[in-house]
PDB file of N, CA, C, O and CB in Angstrom:
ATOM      1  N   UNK A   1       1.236   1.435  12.923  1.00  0.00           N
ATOM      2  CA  UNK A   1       2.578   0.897  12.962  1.00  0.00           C
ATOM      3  C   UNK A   1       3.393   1.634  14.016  1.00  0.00           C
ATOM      4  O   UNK A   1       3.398   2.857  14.162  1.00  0.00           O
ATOM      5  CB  UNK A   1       3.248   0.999  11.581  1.00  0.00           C
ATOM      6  N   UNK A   2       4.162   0.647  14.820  1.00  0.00           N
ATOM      7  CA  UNK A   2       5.049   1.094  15.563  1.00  0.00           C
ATOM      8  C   UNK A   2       5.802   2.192  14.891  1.00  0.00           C
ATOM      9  O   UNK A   2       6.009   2.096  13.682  1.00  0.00           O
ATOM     10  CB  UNK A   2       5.796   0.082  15.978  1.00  0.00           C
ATOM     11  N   UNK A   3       6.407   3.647  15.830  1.00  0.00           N
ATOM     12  CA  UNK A   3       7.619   4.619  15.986  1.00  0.00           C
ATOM     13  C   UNK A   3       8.917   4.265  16.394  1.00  0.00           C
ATOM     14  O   UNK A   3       9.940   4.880  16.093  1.00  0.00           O
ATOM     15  CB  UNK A   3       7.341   5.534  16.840  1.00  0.00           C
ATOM     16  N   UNK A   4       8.846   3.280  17.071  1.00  0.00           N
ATOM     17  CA  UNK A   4       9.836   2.946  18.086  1.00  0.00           C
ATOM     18  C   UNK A   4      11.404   2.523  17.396  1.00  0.00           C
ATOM     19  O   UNK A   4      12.427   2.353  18.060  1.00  0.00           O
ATOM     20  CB  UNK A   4       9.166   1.660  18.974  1.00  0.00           C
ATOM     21  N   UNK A   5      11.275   2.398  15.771  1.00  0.00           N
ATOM     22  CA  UNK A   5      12.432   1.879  15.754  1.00  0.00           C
ATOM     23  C   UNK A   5      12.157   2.662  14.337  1.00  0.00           C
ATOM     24  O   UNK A   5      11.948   2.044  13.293  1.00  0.00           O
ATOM     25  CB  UNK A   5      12.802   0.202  16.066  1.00  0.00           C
ATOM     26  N   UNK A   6      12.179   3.995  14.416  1.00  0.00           N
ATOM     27  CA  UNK A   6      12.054   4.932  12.770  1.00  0.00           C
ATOM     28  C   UNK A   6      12.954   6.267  13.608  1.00  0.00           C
ATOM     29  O   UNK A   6      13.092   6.642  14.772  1.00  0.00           O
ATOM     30  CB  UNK A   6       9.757   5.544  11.970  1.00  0.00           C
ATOM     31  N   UNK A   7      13.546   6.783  11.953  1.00  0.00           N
ATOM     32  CA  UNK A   7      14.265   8.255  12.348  1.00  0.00           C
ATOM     33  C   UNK A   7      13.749   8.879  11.358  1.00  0.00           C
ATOM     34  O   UNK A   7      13.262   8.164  10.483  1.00  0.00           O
ATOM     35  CB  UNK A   7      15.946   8.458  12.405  1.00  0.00           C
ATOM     36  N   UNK A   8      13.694  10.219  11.191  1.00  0.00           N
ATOM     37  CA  UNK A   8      13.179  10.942  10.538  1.00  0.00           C
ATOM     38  C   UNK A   8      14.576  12.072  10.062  1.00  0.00           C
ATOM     39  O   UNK A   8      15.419  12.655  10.743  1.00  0.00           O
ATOM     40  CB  UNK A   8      11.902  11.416  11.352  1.00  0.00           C
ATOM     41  N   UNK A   9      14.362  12.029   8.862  1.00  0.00           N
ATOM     42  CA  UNK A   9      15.462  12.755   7.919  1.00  0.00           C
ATOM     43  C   UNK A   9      14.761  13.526   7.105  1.00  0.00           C
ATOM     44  O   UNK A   9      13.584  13.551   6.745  1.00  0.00           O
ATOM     45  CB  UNK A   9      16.387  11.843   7.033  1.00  0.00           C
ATOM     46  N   UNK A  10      16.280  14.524   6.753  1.00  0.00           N
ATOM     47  CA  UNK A  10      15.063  16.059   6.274  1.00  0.00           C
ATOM     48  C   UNK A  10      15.970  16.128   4.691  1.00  0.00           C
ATOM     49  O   UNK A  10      16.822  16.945   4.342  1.00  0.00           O
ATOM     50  CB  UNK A  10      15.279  18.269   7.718  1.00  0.00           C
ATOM     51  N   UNK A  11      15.503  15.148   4.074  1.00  0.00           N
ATOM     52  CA  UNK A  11      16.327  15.557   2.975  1.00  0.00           C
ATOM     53  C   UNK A  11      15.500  15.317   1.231  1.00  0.00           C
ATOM     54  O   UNK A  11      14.415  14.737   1.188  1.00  0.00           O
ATOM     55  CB  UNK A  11      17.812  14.552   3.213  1.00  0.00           C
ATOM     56  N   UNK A  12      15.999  15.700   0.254  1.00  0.00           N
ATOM     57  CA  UNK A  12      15.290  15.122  -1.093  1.00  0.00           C
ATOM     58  C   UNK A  12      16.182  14.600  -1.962  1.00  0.00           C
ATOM     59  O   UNK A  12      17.364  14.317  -1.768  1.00  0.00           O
ATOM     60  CB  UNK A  12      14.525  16.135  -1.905  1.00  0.00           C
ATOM     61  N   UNK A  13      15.222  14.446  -3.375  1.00  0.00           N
ATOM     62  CA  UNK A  13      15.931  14.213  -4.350  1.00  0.00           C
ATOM     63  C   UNK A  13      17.178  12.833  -4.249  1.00  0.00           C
ATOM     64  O   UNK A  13      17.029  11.800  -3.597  1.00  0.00           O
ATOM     65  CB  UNK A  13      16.457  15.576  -4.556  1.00  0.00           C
ATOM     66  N   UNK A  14      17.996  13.087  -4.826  1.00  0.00           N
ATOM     67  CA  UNK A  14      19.225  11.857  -4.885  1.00  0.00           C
ATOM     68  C   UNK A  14      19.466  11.584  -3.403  1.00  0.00           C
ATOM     69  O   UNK A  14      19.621  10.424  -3.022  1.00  0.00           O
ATOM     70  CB  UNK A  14      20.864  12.375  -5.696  1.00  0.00           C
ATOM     71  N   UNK A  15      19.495  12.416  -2.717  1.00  0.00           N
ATOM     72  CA  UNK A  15      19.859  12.012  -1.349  1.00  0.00           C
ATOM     73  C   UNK A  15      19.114  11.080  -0.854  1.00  0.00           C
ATOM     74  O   UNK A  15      19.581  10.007  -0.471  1.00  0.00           O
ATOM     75  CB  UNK A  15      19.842  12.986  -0.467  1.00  0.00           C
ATOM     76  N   UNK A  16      17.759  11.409  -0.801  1.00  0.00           N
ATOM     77  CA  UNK A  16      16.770  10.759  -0.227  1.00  0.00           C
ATOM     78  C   UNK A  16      16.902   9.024  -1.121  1.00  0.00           C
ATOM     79  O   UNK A  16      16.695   7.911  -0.637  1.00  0.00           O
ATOM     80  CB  UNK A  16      15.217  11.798  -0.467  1.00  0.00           C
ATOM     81  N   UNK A  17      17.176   9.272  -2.053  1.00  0.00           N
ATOM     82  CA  UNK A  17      17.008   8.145  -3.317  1.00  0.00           C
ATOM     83  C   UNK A  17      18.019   7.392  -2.816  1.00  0.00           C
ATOM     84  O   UNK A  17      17.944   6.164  -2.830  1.00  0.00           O
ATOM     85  CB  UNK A  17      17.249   8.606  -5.043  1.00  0.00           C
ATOM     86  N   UNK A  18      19.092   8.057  -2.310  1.00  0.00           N
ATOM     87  CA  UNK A  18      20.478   7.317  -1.751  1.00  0.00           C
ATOM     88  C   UNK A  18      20.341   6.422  -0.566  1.00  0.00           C
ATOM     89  O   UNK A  18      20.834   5.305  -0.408  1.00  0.00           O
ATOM     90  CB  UNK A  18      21.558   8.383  -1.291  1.00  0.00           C
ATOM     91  N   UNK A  19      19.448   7.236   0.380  1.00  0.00           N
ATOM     92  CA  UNK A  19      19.306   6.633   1.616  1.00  0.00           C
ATOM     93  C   UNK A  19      18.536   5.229   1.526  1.00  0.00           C
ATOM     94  O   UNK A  19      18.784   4.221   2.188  1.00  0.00           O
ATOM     95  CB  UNK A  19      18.599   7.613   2.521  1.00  0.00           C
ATOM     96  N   UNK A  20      17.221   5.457   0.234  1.00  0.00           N
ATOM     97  CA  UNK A  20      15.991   4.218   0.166  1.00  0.00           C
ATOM     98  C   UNK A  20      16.815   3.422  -0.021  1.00  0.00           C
ATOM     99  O   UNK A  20      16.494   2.285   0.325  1.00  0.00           O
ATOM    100  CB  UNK A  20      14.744   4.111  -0.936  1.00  0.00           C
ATOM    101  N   UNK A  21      18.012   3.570  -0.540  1.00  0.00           N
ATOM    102  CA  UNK A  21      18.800   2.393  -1.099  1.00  0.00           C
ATOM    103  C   UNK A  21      19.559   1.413   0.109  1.00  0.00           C
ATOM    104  O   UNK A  21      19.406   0.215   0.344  1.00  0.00           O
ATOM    105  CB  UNK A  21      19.985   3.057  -2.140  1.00  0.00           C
ATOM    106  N   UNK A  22      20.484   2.490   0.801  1.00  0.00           N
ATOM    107  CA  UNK A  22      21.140   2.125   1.930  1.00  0.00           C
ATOM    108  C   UNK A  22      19.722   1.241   3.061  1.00  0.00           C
ATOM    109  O   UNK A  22      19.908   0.219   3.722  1.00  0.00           O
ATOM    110  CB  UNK A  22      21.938   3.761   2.599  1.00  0.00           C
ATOM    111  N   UNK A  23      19.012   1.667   3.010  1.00  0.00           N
ATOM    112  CA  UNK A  23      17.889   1.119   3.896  1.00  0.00           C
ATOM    113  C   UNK A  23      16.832  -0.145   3.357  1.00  0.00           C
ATOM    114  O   UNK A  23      15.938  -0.836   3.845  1.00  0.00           O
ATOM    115  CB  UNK A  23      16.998   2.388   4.201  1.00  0.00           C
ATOM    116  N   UNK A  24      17.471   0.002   2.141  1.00  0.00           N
ATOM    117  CA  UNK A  24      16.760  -1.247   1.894  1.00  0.00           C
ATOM    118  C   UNK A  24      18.089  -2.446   1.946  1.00  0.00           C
ATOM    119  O   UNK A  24      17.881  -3.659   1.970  1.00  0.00           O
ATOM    120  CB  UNK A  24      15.848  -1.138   0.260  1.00  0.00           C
ATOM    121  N   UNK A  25      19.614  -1.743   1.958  1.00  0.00           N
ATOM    122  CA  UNK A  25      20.328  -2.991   2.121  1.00  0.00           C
ATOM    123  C   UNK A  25      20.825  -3.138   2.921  1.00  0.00           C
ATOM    124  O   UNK A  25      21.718  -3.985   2.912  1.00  0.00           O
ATOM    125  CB  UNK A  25      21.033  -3.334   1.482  1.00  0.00           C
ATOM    126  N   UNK A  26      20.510  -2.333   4.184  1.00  0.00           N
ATOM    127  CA  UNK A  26      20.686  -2.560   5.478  1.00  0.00           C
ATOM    128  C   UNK A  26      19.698  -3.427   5.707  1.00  0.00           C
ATOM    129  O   UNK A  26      20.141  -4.421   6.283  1.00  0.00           O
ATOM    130  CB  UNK A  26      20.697  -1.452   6.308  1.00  0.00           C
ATOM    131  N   UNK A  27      18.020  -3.504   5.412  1.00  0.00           N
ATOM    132  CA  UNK A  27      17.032  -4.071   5.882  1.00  0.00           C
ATOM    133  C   UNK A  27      16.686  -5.940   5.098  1.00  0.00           C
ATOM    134  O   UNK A  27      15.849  -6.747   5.500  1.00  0.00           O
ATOM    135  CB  UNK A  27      15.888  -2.836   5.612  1.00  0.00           C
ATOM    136  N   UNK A  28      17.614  -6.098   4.000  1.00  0.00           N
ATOM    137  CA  UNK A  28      17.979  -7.232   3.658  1.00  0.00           C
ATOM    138  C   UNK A  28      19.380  -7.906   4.235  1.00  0.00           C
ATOM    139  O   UNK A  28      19.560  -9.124   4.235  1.00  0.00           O
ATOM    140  CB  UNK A  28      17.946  -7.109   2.369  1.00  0.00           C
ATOM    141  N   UNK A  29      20.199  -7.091   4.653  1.00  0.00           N
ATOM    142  CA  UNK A  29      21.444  -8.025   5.200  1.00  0.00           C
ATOM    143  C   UNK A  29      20.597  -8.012   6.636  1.00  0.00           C
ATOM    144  O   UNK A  29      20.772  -9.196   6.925  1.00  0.00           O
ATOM    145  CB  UNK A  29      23.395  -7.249   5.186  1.00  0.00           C
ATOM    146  N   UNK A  30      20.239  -7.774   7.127  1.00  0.00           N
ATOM    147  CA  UNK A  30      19.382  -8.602   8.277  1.00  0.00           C
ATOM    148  C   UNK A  30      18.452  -9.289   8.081  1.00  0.00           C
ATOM    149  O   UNK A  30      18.236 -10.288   8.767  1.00  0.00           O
ATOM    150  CB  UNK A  30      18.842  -7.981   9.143  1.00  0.00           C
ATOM    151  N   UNK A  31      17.728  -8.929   7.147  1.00  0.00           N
ATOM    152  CA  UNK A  31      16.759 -10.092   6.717  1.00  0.00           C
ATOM    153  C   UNK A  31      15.358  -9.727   7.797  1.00  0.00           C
ATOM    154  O   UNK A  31      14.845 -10.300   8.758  1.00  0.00           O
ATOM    155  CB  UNK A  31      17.607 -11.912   7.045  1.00  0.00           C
ATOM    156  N   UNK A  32      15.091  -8.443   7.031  1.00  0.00           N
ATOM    157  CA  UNK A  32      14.047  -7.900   8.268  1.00  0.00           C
ATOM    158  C   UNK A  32      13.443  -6.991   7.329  1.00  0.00           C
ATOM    159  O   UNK A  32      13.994  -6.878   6.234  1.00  0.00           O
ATOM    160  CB  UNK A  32      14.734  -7.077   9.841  1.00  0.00           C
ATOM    161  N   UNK A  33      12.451  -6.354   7.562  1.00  0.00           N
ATOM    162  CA  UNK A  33      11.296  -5.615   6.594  1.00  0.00           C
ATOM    163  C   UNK A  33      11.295  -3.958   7.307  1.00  0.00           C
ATOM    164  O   UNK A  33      11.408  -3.774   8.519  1.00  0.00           O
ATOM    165  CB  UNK A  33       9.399  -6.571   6.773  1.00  0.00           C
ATOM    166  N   UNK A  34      11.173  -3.053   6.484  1.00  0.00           N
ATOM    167  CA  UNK A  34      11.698  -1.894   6.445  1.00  0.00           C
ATOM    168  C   UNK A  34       9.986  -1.232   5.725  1.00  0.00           C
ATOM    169  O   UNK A  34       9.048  -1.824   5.192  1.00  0.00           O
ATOM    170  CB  UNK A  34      13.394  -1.853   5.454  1.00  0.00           C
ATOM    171  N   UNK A  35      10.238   0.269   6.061  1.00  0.00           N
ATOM    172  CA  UNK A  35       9.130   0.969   5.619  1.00  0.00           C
ATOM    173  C   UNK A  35       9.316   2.521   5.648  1.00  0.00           C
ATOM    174  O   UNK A  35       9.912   3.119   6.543  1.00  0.00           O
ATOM    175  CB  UNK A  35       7.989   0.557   6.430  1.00  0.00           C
ATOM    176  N   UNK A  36       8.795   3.035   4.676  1.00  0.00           N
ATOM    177  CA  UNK A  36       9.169   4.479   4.579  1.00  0.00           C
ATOM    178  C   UNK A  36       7.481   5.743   4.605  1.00  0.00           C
ATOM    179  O   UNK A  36       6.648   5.708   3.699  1.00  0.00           O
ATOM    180  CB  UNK A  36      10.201   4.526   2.815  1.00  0.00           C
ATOM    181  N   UNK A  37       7.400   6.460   5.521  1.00  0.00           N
ATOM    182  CA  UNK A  37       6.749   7.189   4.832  1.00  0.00           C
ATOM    183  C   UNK A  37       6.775   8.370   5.262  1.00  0.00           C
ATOM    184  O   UNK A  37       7.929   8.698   5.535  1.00  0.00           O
ATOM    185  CB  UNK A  37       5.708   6.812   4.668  1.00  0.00           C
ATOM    186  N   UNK A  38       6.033   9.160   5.449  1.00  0.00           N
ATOM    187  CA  UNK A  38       6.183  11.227   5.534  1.00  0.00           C
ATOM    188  C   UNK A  38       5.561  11.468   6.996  1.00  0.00           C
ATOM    189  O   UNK A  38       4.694  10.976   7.718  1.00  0.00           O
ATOM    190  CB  UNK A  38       4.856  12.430   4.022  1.00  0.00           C
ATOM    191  N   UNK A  39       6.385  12.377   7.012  1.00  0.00           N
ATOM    192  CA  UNK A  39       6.561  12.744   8.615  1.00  0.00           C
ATOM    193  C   UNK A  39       6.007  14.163   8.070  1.00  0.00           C
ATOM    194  O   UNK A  39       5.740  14.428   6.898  1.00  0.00           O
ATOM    195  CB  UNK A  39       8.402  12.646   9.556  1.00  0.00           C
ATOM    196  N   UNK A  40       5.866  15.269   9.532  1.00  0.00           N
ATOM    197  CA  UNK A  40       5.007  16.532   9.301  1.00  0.00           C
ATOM    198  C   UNK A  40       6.431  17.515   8.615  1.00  0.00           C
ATOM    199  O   UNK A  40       6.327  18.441   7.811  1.00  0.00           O
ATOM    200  CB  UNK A  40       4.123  17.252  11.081  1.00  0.00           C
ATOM    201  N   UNK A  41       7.715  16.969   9.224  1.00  0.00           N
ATOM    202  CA  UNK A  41       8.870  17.737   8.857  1.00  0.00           C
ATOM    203  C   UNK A  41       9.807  16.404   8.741  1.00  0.00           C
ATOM    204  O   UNK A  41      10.378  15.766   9.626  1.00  0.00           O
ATOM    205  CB  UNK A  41       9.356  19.017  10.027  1.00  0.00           C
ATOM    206  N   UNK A  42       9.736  16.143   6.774  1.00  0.00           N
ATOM    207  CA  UNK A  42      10.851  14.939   6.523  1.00  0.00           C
ATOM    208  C   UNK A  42      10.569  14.171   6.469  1.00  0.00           C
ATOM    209  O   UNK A  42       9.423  14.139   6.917  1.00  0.00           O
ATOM    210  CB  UNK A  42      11.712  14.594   7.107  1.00  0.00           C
ATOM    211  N   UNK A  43      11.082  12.705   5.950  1.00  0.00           N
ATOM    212  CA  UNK A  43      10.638  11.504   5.414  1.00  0.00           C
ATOM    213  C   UNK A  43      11.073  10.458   7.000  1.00  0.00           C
ATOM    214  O   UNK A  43      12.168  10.446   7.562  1.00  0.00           O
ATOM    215  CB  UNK A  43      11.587  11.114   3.677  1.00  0.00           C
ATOM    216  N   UNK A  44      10.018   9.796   7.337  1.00  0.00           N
ATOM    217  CA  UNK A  44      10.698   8.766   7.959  1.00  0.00           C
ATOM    218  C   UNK A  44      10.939   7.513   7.602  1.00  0.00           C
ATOM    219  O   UNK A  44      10.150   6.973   6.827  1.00  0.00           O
ATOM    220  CB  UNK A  44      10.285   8.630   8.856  1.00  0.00           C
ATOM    221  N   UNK A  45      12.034   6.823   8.076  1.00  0.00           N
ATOM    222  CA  UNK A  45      13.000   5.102   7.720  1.00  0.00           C
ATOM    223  C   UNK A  45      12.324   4.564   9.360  1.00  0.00           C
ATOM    224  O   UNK A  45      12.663   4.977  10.469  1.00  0.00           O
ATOM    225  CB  UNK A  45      15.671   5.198   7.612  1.00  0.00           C
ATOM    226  N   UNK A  46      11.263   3.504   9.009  1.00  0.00           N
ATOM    227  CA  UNK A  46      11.055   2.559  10.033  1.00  0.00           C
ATOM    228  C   UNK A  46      11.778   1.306   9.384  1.00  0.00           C
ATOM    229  O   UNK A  46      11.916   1.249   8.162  1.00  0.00           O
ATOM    230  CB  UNK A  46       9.443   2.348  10.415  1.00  0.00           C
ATOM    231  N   UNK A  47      12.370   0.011  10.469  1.00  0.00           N
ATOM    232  CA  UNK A  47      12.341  -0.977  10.823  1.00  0.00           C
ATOM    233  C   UNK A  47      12.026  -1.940  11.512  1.00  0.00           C
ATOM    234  O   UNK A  47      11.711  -1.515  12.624  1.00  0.00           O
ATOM    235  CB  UNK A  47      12.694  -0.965  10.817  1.00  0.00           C
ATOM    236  N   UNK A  48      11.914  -3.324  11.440  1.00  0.00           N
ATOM    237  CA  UNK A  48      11.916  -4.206  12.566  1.00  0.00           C
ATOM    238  C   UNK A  48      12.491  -4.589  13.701  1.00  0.00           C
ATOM    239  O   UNK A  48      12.103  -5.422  14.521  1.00  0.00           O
ATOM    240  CB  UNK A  48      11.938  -4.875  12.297  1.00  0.00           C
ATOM    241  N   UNK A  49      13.729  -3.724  13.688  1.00  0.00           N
ATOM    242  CA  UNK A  49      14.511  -3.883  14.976  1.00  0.00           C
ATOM    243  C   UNK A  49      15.478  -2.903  15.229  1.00  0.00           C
ATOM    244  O   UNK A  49      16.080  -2.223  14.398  1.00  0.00           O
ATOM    245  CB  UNK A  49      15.192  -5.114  15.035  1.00  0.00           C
ATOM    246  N   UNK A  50      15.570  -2.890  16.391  1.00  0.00           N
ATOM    247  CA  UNK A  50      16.545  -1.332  16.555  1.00  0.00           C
ATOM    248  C   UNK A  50      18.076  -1.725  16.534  1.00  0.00           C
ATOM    249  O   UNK A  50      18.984  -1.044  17.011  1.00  0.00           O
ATOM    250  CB  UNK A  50      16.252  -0.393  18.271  1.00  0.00           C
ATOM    251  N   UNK A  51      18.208  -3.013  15.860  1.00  0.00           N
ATOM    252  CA  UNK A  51      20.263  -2.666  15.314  1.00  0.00           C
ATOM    253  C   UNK A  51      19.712  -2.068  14.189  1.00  0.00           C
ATOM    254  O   UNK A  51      19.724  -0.842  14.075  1.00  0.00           O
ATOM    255  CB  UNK A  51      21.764  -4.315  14.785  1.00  0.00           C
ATOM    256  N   UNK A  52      19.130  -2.949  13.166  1.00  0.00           N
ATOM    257  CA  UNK A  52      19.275  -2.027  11.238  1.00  0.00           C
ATOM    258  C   UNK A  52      19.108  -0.396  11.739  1.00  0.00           C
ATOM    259  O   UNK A  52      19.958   0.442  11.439  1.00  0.00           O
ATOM    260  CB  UNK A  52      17.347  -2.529   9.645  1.00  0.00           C
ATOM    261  N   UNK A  53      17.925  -0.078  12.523  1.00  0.00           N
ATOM    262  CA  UNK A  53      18.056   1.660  13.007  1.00  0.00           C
ATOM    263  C   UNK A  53      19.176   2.096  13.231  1.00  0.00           C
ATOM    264  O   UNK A  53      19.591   3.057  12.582  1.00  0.00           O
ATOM    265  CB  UNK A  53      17.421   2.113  14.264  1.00  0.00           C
ATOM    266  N   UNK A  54      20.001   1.447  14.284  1.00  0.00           N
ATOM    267  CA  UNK A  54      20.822   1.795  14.491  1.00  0.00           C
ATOM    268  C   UNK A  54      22.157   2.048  13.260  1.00  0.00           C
ATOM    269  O   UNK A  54      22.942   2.923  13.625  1.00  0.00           O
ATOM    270  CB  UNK A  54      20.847   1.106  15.425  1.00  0.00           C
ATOM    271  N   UNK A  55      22.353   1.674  12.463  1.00  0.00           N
ATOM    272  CA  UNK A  55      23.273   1.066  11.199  1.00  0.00           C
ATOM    273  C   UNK A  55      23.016   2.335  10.427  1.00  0.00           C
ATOM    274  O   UNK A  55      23.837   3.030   9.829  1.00  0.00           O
ATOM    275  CB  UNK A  55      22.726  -0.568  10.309  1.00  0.00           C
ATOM    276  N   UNK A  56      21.409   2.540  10.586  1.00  0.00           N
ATOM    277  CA  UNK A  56      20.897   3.260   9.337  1.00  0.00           C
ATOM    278  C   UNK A  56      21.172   4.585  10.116  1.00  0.00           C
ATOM    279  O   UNK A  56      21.478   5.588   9.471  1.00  0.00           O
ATOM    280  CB  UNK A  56      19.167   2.920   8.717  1.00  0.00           C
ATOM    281  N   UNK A  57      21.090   4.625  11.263  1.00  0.00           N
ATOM    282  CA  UNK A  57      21.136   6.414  11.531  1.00  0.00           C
ATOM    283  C   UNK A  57      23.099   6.561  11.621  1.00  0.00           C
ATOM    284  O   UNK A  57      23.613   7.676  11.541  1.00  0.00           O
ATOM    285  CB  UNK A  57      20.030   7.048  13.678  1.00  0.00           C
ATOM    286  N   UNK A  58      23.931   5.334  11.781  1.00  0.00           N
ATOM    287  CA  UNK A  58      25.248   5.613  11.198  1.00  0.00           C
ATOM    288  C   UNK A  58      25.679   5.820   9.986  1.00  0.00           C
ATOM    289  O   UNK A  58      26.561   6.601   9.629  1.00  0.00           O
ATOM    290  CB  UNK A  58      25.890   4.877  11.433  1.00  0.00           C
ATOM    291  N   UNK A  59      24.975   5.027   9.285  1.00  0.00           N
ATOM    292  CA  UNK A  59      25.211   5.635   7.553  1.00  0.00           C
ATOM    293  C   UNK A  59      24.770   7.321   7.270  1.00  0.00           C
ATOM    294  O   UNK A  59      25.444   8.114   6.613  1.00  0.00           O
ATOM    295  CB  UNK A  59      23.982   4.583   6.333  1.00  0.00           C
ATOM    296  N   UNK A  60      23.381   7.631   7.994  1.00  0.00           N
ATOM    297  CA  UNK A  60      23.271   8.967   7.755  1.00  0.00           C
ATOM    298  C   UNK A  60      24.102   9.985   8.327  1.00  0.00           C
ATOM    299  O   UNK A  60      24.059  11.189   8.072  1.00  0.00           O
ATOM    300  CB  UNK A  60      22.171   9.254   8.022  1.00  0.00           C
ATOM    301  N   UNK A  61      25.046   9.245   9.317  1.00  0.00           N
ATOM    302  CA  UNK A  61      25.943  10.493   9.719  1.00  0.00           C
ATOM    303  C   UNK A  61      27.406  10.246   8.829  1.00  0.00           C
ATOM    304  O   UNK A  61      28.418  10.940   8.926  1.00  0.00           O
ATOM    305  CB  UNK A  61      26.251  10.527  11.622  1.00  0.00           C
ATOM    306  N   UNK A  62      27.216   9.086   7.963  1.00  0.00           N
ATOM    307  CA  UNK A  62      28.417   9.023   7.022  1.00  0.00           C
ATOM    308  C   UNK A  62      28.112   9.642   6.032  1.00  0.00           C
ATOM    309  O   UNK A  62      28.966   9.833   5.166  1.00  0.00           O
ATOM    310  CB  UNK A  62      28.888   7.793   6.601  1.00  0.00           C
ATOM    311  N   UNK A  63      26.743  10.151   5.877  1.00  0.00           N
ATOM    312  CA  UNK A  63      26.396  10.565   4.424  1.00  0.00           C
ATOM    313  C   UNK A  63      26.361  11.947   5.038  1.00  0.00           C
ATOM    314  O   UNK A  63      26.308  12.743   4.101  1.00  0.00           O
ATOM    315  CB  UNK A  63      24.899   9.900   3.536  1.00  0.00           C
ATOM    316  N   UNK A  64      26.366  12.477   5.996  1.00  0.00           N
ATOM    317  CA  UNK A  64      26.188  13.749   6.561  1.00  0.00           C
ATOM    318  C   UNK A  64      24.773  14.270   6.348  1.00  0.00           C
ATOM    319  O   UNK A  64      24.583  15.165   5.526  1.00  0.00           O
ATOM    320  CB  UNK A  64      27.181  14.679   6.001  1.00  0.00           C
ATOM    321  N   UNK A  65      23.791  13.759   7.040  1.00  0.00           N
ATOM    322  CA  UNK A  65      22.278  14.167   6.526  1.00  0.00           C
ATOM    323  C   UNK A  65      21.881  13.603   8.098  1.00  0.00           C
ATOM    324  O   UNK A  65      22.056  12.501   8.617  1.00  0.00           O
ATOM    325  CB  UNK A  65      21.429  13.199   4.794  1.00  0.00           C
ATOM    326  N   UNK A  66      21.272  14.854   8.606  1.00  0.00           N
ATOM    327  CA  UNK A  66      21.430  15.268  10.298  1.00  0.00           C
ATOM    328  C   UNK A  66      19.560  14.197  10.043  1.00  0.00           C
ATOM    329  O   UNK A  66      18.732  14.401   9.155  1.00  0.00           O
ATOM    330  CB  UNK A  66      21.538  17.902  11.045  1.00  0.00           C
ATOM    331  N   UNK A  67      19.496  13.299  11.020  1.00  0.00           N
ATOM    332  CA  UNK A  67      18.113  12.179  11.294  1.00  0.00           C
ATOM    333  C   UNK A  67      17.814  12.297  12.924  1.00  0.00           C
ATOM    334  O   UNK A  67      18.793  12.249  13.669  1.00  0.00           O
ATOM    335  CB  UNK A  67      18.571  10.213  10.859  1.00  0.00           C
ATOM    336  N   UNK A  68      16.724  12.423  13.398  1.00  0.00           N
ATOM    337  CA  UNK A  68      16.355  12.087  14.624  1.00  0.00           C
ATOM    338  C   UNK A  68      15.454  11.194  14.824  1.00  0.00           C
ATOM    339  O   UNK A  68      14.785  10.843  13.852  1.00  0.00           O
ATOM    340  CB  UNK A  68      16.034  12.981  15.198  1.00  0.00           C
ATOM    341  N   UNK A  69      15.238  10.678  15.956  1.00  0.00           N
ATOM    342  CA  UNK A  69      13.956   9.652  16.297  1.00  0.00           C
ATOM    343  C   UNK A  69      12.520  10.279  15.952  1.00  0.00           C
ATOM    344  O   UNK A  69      12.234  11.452  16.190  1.00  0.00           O
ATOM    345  CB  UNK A  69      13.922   9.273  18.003  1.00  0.00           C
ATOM    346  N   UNK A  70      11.856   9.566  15.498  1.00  0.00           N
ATOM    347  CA  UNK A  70      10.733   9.764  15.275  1.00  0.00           C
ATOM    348  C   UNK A  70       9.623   8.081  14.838  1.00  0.00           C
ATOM    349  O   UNK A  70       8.422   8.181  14.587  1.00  0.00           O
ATOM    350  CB  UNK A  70      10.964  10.929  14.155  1.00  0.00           C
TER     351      UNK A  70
END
């Protein structure tokens, strides 16, 4: 699977639980398919297109939980 449109976040617990959430309703109001899995450092949020990425790495700076490309 494509990298090209995933960020990688370093977080757990509720947070992390917070984000699956935000990313799964970012990845239904577009109407596009989303995927999560483990990075060597942190969980990564892939999508189908780089706006929901984009959306999703603004929510993580609303939630204050520092994400980079990956």
């Amino acid at each position: 699977m494509t990298k090209e449109n995933c960020l990688i976040v370093h977080v757990a617990g509720r947070q992390l639980d917070l984000l699956r959430g935000e990313a799964s309703r970012i990845a239904k109001d577009n109407k596009i398919d989303w995927w999560i899995d483990h990075a060597d450092v942190g969980t990564r949020f892939c999508f189908e297109d780089a706006k929901a990425k984009e959306i999703f790495a603004l929510t993580c700076d609303n939630f204050g939980v520092p994400c980079r490309d990956g």
